[in-house]
C-alpha positions as CSV (number, residue, x, y, z in Angstrom):
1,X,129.3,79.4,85.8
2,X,128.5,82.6,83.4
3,X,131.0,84.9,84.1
4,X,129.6,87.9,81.9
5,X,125.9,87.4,82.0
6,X,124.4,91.1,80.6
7,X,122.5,93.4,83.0
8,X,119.0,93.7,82.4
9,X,117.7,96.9,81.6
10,X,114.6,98.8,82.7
11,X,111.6,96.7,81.3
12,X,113.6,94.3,79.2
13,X,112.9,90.6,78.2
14,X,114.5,88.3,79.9
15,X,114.5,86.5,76.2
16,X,116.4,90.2,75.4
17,X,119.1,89.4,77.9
18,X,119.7,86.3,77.1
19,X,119.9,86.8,72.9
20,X,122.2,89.3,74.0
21,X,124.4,86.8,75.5
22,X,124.2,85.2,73.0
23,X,126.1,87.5,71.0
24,X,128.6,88.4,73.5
25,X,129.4,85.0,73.9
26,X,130.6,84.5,70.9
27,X,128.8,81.0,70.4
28,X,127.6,80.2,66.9
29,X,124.8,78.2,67.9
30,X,122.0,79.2,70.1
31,X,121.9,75.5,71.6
32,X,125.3,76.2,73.1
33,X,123.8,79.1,74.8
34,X,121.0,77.6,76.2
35,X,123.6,75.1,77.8
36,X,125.5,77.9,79.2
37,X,122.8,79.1,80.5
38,X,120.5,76.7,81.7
39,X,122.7,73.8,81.6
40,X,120.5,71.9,78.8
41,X,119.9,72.1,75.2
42,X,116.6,71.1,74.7
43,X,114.6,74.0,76.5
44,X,112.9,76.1,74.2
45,X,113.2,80.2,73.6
46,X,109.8,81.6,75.3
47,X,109.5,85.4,74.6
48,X,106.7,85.9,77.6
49,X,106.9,83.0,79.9
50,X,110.1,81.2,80.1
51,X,111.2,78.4,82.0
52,X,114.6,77.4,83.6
53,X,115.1,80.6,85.7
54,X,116.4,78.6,88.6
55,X,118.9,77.8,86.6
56,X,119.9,80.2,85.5
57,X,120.4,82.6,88.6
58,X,122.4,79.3,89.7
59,X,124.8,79.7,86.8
60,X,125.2,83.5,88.0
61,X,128.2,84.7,90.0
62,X,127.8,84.1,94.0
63,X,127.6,88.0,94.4
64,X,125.2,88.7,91.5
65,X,121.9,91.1,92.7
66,X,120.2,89.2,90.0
67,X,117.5,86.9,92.0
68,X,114.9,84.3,90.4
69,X,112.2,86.8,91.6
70,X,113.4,90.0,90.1
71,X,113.9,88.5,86.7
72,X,110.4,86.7,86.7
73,X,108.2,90.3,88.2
74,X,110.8,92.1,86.3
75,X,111.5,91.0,82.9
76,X,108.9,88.7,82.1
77,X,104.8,89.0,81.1
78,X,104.6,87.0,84.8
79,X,102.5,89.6,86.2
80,X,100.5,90.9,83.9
81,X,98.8,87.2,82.2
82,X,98.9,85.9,86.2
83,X,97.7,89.0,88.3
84,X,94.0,88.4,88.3
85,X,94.5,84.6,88.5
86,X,94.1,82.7,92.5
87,X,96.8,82.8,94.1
88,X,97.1,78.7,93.8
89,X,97.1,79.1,89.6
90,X,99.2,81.8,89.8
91,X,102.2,80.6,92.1
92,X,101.7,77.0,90.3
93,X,102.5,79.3,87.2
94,X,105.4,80.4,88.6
95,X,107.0,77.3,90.0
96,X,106.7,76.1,86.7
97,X,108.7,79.0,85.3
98,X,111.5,78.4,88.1
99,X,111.8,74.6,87.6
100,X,113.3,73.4,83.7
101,X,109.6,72.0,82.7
102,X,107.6,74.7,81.3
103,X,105.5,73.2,78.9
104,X,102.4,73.8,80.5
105,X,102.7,76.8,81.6
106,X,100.7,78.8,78.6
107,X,97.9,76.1,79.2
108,X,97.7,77.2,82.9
109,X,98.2,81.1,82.3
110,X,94.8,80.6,79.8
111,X,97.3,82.8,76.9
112,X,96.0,79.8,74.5
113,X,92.3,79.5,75.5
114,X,91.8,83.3,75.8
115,X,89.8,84.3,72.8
116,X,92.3,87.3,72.4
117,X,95.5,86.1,70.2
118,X,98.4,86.7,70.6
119,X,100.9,89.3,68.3
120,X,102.9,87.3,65.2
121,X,105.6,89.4,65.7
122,X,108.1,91.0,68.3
123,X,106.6,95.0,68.3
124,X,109.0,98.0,68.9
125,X,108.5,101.9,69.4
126,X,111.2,103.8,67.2
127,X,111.2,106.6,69.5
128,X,111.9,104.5,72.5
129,X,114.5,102.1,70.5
130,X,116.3,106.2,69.5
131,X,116.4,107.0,73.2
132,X,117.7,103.2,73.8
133,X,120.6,103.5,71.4
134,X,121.2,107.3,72.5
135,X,122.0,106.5,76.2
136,X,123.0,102.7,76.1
137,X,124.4,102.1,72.7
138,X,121.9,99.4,71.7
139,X,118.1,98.5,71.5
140,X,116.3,95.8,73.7
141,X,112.8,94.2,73.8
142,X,110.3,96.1,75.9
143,X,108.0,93.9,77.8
144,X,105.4,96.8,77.4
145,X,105.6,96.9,73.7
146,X,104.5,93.4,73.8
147,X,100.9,93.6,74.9
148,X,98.9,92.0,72.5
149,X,96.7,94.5,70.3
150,X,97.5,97.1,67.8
151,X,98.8,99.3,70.6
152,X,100.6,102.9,70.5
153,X,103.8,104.1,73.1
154,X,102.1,105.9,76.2
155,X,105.2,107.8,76.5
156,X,106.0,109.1,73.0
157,X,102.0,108.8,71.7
158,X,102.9,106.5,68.4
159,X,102.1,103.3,67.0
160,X,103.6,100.5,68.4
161,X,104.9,98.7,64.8
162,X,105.6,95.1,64.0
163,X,108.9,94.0,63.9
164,X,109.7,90.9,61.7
165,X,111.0,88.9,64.4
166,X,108.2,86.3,64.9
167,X,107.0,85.8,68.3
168,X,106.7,81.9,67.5
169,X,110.0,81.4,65.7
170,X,111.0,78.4,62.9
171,X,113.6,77.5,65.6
172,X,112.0,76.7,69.2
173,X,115.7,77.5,70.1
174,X,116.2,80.7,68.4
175,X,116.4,84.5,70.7
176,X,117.0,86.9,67.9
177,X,118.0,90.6,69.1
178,X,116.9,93.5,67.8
179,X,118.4,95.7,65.2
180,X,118.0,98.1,62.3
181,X,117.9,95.2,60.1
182,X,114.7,93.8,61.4
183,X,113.1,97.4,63.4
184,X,112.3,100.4,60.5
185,X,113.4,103.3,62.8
186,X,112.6,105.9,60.3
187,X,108.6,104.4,60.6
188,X,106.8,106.2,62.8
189,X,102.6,107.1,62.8
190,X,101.7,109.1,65.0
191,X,98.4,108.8,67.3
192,X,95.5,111.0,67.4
193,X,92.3,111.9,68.6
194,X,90.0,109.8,70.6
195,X,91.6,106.2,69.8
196,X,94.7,107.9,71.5
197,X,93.4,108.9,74.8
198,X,91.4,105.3,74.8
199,X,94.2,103.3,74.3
200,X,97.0,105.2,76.0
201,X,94.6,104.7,79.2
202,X,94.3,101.4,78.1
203,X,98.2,100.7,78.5
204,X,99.0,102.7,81.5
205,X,96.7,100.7,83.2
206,X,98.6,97.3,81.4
207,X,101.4,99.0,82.8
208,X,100.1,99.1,86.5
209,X,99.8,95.3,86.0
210,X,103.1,94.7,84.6
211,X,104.8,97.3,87.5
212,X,102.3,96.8,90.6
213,X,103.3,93.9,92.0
214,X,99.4,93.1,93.1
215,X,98.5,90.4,95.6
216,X,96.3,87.9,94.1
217,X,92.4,87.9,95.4
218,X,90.0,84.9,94.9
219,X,87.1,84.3,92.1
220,X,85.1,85.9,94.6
221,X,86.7,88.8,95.5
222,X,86.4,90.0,92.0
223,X,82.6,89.0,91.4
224,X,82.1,91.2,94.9
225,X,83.5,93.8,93.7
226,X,82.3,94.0,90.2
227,X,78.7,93.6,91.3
228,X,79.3,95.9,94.0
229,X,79.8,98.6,91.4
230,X,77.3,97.1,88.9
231,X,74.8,98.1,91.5
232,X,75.9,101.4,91.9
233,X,75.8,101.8,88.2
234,X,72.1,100.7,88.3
235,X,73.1,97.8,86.1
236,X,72.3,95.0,89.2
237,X,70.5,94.2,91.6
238,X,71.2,93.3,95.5
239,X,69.8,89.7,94.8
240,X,72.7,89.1,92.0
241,X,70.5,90.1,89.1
242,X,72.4,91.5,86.3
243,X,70.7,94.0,83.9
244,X,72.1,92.4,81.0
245,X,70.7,94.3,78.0
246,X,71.5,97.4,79.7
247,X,74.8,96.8,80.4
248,X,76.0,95.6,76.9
249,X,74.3,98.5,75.0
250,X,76.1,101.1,77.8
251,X,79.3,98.6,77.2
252,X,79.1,99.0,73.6
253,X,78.5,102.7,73.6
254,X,81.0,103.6,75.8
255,X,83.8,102.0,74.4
256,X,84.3,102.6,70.4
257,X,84.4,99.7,67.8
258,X,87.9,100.9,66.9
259,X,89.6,100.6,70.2
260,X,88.0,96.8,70.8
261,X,89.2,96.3,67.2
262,X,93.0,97.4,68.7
263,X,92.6,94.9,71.3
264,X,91.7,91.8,69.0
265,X,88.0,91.7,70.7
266,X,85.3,91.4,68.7
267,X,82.4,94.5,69.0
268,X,79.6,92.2,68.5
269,X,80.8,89.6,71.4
270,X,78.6,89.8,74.6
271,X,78.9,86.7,76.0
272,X,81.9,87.3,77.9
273,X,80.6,90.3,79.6
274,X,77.7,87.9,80.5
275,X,80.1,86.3,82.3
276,X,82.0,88.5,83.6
277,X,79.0,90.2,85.3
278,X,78.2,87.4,86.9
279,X,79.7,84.8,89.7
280,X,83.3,84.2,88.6
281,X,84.3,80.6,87.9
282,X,87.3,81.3,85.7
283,X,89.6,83.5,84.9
284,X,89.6,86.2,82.5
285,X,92.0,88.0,80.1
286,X,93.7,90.8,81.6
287,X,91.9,93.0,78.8
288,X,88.3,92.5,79.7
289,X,89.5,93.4,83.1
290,X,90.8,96.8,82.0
291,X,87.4,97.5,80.1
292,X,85.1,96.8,82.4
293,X,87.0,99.3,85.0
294,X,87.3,101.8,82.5
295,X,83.9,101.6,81.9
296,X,82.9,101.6,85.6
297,X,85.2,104.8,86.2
298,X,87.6,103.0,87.7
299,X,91.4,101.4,87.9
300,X,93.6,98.7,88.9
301,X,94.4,100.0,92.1
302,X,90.9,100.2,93.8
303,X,90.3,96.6,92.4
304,X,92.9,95.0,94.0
305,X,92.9,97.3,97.2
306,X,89.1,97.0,97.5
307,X,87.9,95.1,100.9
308,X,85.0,93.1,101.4
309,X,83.5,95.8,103.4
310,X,83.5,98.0,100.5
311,X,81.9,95.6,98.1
312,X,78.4,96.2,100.8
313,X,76.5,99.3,100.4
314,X,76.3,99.3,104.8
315,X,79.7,97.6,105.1
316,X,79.9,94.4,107.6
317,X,78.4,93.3,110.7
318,X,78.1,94.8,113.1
319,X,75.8,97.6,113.5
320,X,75.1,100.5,116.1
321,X,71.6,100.4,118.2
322,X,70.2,104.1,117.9
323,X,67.6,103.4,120.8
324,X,68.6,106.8,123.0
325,X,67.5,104.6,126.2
326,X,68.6,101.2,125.4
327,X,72.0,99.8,127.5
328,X,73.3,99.2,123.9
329,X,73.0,102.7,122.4
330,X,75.5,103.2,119.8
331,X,77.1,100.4,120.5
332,X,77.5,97.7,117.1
333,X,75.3,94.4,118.5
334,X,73.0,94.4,115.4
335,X,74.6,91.6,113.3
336,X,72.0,91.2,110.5
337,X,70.4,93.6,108.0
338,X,68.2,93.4,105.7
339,X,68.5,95.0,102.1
340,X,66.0,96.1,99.1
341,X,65.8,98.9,96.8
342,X,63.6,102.1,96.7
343,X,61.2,101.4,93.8
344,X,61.1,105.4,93.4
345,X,64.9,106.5,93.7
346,X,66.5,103.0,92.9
347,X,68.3,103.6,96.3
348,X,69.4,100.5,98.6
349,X,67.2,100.5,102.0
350,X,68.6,98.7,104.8
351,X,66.5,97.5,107.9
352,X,68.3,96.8,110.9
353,X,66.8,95.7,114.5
354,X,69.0,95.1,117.9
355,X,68.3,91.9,119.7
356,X,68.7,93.5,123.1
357,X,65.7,96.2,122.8
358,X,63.8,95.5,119.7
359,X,64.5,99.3,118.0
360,X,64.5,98.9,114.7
361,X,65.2,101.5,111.8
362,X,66.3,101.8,108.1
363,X,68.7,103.8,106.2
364,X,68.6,104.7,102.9
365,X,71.6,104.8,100.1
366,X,74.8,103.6,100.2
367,X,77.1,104.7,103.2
368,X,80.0,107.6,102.2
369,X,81.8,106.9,105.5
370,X,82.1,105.7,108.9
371,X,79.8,107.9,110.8
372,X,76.7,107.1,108.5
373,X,76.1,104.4,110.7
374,X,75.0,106.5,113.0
375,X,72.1,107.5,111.2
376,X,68.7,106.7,110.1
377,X,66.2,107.2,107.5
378,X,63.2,106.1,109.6
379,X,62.0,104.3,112.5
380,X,60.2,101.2,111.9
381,X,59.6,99.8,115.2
382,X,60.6,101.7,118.8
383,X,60.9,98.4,120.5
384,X,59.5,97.0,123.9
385,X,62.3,98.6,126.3
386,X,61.3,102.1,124.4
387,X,57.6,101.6,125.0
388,X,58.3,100.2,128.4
389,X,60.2,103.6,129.2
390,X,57.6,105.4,128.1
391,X,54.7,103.8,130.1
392,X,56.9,104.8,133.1
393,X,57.5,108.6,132.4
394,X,54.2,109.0,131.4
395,X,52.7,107.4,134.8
396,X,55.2,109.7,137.0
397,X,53.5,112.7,135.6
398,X,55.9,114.0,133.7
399,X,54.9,116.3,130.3
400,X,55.1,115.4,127.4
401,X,57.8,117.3,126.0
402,X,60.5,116.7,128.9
403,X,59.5,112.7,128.4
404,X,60.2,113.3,124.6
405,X,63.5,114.8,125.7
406,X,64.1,111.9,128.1
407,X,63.4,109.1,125.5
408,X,65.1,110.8,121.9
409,X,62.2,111.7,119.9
410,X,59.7,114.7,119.5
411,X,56.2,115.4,121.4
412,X,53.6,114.2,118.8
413,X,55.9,110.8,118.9
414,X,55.1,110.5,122.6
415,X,51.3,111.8,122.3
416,X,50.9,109.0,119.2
417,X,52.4,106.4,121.5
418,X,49.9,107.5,124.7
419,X,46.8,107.1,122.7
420,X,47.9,104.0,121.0
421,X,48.5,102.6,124.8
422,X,45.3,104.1,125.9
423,X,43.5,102.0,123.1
424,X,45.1,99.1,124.3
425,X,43.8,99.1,128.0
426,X,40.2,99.9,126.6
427,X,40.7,96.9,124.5
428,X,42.1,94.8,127.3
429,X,38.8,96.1,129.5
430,X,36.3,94.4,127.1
431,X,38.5,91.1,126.9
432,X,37.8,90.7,130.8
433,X,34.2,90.9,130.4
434,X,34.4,87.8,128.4
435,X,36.7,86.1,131.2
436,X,33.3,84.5,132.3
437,X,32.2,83.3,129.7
438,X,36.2,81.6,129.3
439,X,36.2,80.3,132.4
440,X,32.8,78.1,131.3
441,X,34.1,77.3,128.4
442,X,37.1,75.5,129.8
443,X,35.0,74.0,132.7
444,X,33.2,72.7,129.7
445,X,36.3,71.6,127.7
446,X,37.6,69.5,131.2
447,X,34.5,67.7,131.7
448,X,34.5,66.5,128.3
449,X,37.9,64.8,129.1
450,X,36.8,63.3,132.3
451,X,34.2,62.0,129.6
452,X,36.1,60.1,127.5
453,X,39.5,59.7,128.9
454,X,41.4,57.8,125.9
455,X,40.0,60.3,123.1
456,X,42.5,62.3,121.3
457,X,42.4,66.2,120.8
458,X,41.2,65.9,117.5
459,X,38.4,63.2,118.8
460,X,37.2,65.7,121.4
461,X,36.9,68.7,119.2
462,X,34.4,66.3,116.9
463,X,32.4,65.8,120.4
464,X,31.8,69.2,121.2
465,X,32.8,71.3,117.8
466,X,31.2,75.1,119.5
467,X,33.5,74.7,122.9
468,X,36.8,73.9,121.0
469,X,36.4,76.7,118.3
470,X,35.4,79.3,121.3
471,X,38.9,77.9,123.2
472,X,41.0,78.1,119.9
473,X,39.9,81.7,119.1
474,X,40.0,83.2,122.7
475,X,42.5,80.9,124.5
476,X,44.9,79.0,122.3
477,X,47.7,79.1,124.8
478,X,45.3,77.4,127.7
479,X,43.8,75.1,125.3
480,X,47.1,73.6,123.8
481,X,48.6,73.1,127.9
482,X,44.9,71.7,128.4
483,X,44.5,69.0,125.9
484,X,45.7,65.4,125.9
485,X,49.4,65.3,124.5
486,X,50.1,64.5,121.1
487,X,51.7,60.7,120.5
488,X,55.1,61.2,120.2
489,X,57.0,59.6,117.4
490,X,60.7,58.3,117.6
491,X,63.1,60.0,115.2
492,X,66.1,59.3,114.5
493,X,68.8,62.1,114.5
494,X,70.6,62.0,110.7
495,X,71.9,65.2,111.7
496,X,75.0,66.1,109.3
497,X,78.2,68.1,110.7
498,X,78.8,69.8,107.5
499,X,82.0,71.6,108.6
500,X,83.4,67.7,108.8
501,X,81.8,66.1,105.6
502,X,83.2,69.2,103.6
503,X,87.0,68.6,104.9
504,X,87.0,65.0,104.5
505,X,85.1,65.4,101.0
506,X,87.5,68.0,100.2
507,X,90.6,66.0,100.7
508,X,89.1,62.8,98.7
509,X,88.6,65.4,95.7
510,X,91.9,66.9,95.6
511,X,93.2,63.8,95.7
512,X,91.1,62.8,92.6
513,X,92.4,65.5,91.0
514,X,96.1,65.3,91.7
515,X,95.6,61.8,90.2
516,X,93.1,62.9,87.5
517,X,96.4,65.2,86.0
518,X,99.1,62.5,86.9
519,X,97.2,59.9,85.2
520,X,99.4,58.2,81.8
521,X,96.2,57.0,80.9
522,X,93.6,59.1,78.5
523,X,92.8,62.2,80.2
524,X,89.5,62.4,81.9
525,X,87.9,65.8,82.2
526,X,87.4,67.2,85.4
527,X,83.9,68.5,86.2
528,X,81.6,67.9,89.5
529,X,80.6,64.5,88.0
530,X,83.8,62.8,86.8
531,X,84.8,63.7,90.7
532,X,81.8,62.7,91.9
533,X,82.1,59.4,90.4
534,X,85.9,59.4,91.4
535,X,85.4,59.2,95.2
536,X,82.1,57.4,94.7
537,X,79.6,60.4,96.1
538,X,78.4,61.6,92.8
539,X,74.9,62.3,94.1
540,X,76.5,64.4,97.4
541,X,78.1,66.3,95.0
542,X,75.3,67.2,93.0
543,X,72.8,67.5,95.3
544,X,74.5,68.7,98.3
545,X,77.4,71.1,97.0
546,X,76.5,74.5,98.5
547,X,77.1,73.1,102.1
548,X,80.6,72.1,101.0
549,X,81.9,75.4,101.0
550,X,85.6,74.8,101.0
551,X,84.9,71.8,98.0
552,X,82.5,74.2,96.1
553,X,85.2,76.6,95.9
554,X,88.3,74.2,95.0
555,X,85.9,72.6,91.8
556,X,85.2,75.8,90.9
557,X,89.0,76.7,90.7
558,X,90.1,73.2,89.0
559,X,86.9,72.4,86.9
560,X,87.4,72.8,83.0
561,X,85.4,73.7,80.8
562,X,84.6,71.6,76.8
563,X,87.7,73.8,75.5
564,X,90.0,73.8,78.2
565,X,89.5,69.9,78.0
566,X,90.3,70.2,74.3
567,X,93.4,71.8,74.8
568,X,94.3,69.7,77.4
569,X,94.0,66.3,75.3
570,X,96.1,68.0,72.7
571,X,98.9,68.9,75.2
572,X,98.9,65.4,76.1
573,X,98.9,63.9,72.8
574,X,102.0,65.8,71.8
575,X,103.7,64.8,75.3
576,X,102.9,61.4,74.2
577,X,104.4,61.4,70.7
578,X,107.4,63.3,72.0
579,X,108.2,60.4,74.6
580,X,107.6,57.9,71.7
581,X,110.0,59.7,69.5
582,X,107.8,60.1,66.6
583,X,107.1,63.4,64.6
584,X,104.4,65.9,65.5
585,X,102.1,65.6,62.6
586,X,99.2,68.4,62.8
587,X,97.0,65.7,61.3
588,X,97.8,63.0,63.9
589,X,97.4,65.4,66.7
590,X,93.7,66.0,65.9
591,X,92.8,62.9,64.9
592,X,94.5,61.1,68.4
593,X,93.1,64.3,70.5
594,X,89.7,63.8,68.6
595,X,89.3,67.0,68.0
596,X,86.1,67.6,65.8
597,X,86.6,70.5,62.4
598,X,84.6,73.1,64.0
599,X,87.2,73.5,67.0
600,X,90.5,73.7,64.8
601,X,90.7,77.5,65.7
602,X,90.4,77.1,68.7
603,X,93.4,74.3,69.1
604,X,95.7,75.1,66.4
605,X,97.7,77.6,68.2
606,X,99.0,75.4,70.6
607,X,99.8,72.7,67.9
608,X,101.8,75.1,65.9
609,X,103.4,75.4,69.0
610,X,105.1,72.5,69.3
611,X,105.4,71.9,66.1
């Protein structure tokens, strides 16, 4: 049991508190700490992510406050490189950090596939490390101060400046404090003009992250809500159409090379905003995150409190009937709508129609709040009950303007209704006259039948061409129930429940995947056809995938891309070598990995690693 484990102060490393054990302990070698406190020598010293909490809190006195939670939301990057992952990724990343195996834990947080490195070296704040020694006697690590970029202090407005601690240290088992030796106290820039305000927004919002304690949301939830606010930004479409070149140029302009230059992201790049526009399928730093709300005027808070209903310019079903005389009025049956945009003001249109009275109407822009759906932009179509209602009024005498007061609309509405009626009932006068001349034509049409009894419809109308064209155009309905029947055909009903396939599809994949990652063997990349091919329905899967909902969405979440793969077979490759006992040779780990020249940047981090 530790008896005098060090309380963690606000914002500190865990990897803080434990190098300061160290000391305190008095043991000479950091391998004897790590047994004290995790109870084995061979884990290794993780600044952001480490492993072995459970452990550790185990080791704690049976009264300690300290809990495996607090010390992972608390004092370690946890929140920040997991907070816009699924919840699935993101409490496997945390189970990982609780048990003693952590060594794929940067794989699963993306920190080494994210095209944004990482810092060399532990970074500090001189002002904040003053104000540390002032009221506690020392200096600690703050988790804030390790964000990667060329950051400043939000609180004192400086440059954040390197310490020469290395974040990736010669020793795997080495927590090094700091001190005056390593930290120049006397070193401090201070922060000015534009670049400051950018980048001070920049890591309050970081700081949100690290502090908010944000429930995960899915893939979706974020492509909803970005295109929701691409749209009102004039930069999509309702169909999913983003306006690419628009967007990067208004990107680009809006944020300055120097502040992407601060964040390690290249000003030329705009493939990942291509994207991240779009439907996402993978995760995405923390960073590009922050931008993209910056740029869209907004922060963390409304992105992760956001509901679906906000994400749709007329929220979710269901909608109000405005008919004044239907039984529905104002009461939320319509459960469709249909959506385009004003070519003039750019505006979204709704159309929305209620199944119990026909009214239909549109609305123009977006709704501000909950009564807009009580309104309309226009009337499209008044709807049989309306007209029905107005036939009545009309025929009990009354005038015109107490039946437009009875029915919800003004006088020329009702006198534009009359004379459209009125020009019905002429119309329907003339169509009698010609009754006659129906009534021969089906005599005509029956005899012919009686004629030749085993002729088809088709036969007949080559007969007598004049008397089925006169039928067809004047009595379609009569001539259809008056014709010999069509031959029926025997089908056979291949009907698929989709709902059923999906679930029992869905279990064979994960099941393929569980044994895809457990496999000893050389890895196999997971994509839609190395599954397909696993449960033998590779064409079910390619073909048929958008009626697998639930499947759709679990590939999407476990599917890895050419460079995930990469790093994968390079993960396993040094896991292999390590159980053989042999040395990891950089050389030997590309070669075995196969790892072609052009993708040593994009491996090499994770190699030095482990080296």
């Amino acid at each position: 049991m530790i008896l005098q484990f060090p309380t963690p102060y606000p914002d500190e490393l865990l990897y803080c508190v434990i190098a300061r054990y160290h000391i305190r302990s008095g043991n000479i070698f950091w391998k004897h700490t790590l047994e004290d406190i995790f109870g084995r020598r061979t884990i290794s010293a993780s600044v952001f992510l480490p492993s072995g909490i459970q452990s550790l809190v185990q080791r704690l006195p049976q009264n300690t406050t300290m809990t495996v939670q607090q010390l992972i939301e608390k004092h370690t990057m946890y929140p920040f490189f997991t907070v816009f992952l699924p919840t699935e990724k993101a409490q496997s990343i945390y189970e990982a950090m609780i048990s003693d195996d952590g060594r794929k834990i940067y794989m699963q947080s993306g920190i080494m596939a994210s095209g944004i490195p990482q810092n060399q070296y532990l970074k500090y704040c001189p002002s904040c490390f003053k104000e540390d020694l002032s009221k506690y006697g020392e200096i600690y690590w703050h988790r804030l101060h390790q964000l990667p970029g060329s950051l400043i202090c939000p609180k004192h407005e400086i440059w954040l400046e390197d310490s020469t601690v290395p974040i990736t240290h010669s020793n795997k088992h080495a927590l090094i404090l700091p001190t005056t030796s390593n930290c120049d106290l006397a070193k401090e820039r201070q922060a000015s003009g534009d670049i400051l305000h950018q980048l001070k927004d920049i890591v309050l919002q970081a700081g949100l992250l690290l502090n908010g304690r944000y429930e995960n949301r899915s893939f979706s939830h974020f492509t909803e809500f970005y295109h929701h606010h691409l749209i009102k930004r004039g930069f999509a479409s309702f169909k999913g159409q983003v306006k690419q070149k628009a967007l990067n140029e208004a990107f680009y302009d809006f944020h300055s090379e120097e502040l992407l230059g601060c964040l390690y992201i290249d000003s030329g790049e705009t493939q990942w905003i291509s994207n991240f526009s779009r439907k996402h399928r993978k995760s995405f730093h923390p960073y590009y995150h922050l931008l993209m709300l910056i740029f869209l005027g907004l922060n963390v808070d409304e992105v992760f409190k956001a509901t679906s209903s906000e994400n749709n310019p007329f929220g979710h079903p269901n909608w109000p009937c405005l008919n004044a005389v239907c039984p529905d009025h104002k009461k939320k049956v319509i459960k469709d709508v249909t959506i385009r945009r004003c070519e003039k003001t750019k505006k979204p249109i709704g159309r929305f129609t209620c199944p119990t009275c026909g009214f239909s109407y549109t609305r123009k822009g977006m709704d501000q709040n909950k009564t807009d759906c009580y309104k309309y932009t226009r009337i499209m179509d008044f709807g049989f009950l309306w007209k029905k209602d107005l036939q009545f009024l009309l025929d009990k005498g009354l005038s015109y303007r107490e039946t437009a007061r009875q029915l919800g609309v003004d006088t020329n509405t009702v006198i534009k209704y009359k004379e459209e009626m009125n020009s019905k009932i002429e119309l329907k006068k003339g169509i009698q006259n010609t009754q006659g001349l129906i009534n021969e034509r089906r005599r005509e049409w029956m005899q012919l039948q009686r004629d030749y009894p085993d002729h088809s419809k088709t036969q007949l109308r080559s007969k007598s061409p004049a008397v089925y064209a006169f039928l067809y155009r004047n009595d379609r309905n009569w001539l259809n129930v008056n014709s010999p029947e069509k031959q029926k055909m025997e089908t056979v009903n291949n009907r698929v429940n989709w709902q059923e396939r999906d679930q029992e599809i869905l279990k064979k994949v994960r099941e393929v995947t569980d044994g895809f990652k457990r496999n000893a063997g050389k890895p196999i990349r997971i994509t839609v056809k190395s599954l397909g091919d696993g449960i033998g329905e590779r064409t079910l899967l390619e073909r048929h995938l958008e009626k697998l909902l639930e499947t759709k969405k679990f590939i999407e979440e476990v599917s890895e891309t050419e460079r995930d793969f990469r790093i994968r077979r390079v993960e396993f490759v040094i896991h292999e070598m390590r159980e053989r006992g042999e040395d990891i040779k950089e050389w030997r780990v590309l070669r075995e990995a196969a790892i072609k020249p052009e993708f040593y940047d994009e491996v090499k981090g994770i190699i030095h690693f482990y080296l």
